[in-house]
N, C-alpha and C positions, 0 to 999 in steps of 0.2 A: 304753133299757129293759133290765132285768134276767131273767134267766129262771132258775128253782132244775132243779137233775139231773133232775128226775118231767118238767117240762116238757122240758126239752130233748130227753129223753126219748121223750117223746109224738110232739116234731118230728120228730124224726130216726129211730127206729125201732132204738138203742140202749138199751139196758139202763141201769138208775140206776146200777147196781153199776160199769159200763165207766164211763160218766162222771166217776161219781167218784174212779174210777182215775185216769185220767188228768189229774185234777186235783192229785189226793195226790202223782204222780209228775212234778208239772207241765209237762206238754204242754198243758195245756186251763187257762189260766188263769182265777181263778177268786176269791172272797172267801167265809171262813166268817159265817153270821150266825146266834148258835143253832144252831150246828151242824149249818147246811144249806149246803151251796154255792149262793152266788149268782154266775152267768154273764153277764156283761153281753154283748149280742148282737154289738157289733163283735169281743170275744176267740172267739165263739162261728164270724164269720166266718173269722177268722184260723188257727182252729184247722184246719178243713173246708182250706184252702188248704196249709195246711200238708205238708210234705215228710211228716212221722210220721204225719197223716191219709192221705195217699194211699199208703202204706206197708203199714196196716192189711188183710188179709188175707183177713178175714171180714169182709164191708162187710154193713150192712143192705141190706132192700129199698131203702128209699130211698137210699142212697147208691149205691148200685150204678147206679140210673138215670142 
């Protein structure tokens, strides 16, 4: 399953705008379609595991949990 930034968004309780940073900067890998990021859920787990995710500083509510 695929998820676009507004979703991922939604999930995680980041901003469209971080997301898509960190896709443009590729940490958060990711496919343009129409000029939306599409995220497929496994890059989306990988990312959350990742060394640059737990690195992140300002965690959301939800990630801080």
């Amino acid at each position: 399953e695929v998820l676009t930034a507004v979703e991922v968004g939604k999930l995680t309780g980041y901003s469209k705008t971080a997301i898509n940073n960190w896709c443009a900067e590729g940490q958060l890998k990711a496919f343009k379609r129409s000029n939306v990021n599409h995220i497929p859920k496994m890059y989306l787990i990988e990312f959350f595991c990742s060394p640059y995710c737990r690195s992140i500083t300002r965690k959301s509510d939800w990630h801080g949990r």
